[in-house]
N, C-alpha and C positions, 0 to 999 in steps of 0.2 A: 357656322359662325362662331367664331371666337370669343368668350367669358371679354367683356368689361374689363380694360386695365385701366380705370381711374373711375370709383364711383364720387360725387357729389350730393352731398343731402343737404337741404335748405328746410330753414328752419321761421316760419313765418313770427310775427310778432301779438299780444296777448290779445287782443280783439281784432287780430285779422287774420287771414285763413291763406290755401296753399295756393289757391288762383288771385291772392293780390298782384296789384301792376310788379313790387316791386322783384317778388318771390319769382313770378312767371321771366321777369325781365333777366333774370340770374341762369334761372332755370334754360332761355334761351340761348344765352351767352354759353354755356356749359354743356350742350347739346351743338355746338355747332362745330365742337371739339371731337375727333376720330377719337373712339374706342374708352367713350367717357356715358358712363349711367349715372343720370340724373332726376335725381327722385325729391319730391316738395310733400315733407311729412305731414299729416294734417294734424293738429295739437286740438282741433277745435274742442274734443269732448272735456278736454281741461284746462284752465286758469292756473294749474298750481305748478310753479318752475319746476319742484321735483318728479313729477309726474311726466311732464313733459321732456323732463330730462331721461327717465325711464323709456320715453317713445322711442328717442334719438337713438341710444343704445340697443332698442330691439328691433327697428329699422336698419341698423348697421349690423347686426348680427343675425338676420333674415335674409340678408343681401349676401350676408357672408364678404363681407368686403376689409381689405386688407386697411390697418390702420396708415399704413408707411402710402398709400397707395389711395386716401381717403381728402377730399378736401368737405370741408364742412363751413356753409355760408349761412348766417342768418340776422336778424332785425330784430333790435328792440328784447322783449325777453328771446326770442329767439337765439339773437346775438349771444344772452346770456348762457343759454342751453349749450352753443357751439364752444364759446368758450373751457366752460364745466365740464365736456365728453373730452376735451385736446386736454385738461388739468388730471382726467382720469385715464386716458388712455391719448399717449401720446398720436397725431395724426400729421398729415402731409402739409395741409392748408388750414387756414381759420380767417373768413373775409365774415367782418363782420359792420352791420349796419347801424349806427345808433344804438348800439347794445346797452342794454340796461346793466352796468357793470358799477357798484360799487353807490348800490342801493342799500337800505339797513333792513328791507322787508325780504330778501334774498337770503336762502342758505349760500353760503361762500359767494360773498356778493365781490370778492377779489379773486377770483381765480388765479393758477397759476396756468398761465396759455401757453401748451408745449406742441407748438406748427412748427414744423419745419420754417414753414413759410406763413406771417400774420400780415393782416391788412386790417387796420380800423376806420371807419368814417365818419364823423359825426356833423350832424349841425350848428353852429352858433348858437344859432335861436333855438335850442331844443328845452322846450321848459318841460320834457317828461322827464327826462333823463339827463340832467344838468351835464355839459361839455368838463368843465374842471376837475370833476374827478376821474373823467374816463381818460382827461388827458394826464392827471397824477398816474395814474397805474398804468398807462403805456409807457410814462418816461421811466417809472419803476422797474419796468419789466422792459425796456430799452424797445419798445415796438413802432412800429410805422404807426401814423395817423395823419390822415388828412382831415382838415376843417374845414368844412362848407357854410357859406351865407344862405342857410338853410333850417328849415324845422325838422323838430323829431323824425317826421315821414320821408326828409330828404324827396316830396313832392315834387319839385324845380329840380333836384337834379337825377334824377334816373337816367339818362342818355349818357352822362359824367360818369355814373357808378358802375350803368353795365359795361362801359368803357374799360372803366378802371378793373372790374373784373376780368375782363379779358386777359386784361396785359398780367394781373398778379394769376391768372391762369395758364398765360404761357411761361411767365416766369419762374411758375413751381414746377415749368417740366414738360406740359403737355403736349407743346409743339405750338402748331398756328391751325386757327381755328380759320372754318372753311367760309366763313363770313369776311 
């Protein structure tokens, strides 16, 4: 069998871990794709973004997986983590969920996101992670976002997002997934 030509790392968010609905829901989506490794890092042993950012990087460098060749999905600080690895090593994809972006308890709480290919989502109603300034720094940085009639956890729309995952999955390349 053939090495993985597209790994996927997801990246859970700060009190939840790598079997959440919405982590797994990604993780499915991204497993139903030919000759794509899909891996849900577990951040549990830490709270602290730079730590977690430390994970993401030794998760991707365990894998040995090609940055040009890397889609990285995640929620909430996760989201941030994805972000911050695509600001330091540029990668393929960055779909991210409600990402805590542009927080003042955050180091580089504005990343600069270099995906080839980015996907934002957020809620309206997301009172963790306020929608206005995630939507300031996409328009900054000229990125896709869609807004949902949604909280922080985008709860009501998982079937939407792992949708929307799909297609920003075939869109960066992968082909059509077997689903």
């Amino acid at each position: 069998m053939s090495a993985p030509e597209t790994f996927v790392f997801l990246s859970h968010g700060l009190e939840s871990g790598p079997g959440s609905t919405k982590i797994q829901a990604l993780k499915t989506v991204a497993e139903s794709f030919a000759g794509v490794h899909a891996e849900a890092i577990d951040h549990r042993s830490t709270k602290d973004p730079a730590q977690r950012l430390g994970q993401m990087r030794d998760a991707m460098a365990a894998a040995g997986a090609d940055p040009a060749r890397t889609i990285l999905a995640g929620s909430s600080m996760g989201g941030w983590v994805c972000a911050q690895t695509s600001a330091d090593t540029p990668v393929l994809g960055c779909f991210l969920l409600a990402p805590a972006l542009a927080l003042p308890d955050y180091p580089q709480s504005r990343p600069r996101i270099q995906a080839r290919h980015t996907q934002i989502i957020h809620g309206w109603q997301d009172d963790v992670v306020p929608p206005m300034p995630v939507v300031e720094l996409a328009q900054a940085q000229c990125l896709p976002i869609l807004l949902l009639p949604d909280n922080h956890r985008l709860e009501h729309s998982v079937s939407r997002v792992a949708n929307e995952f799909r297609a920003f999955l075939v869109n960066s390349g992968l082909g059509h997934s077997n689903h």
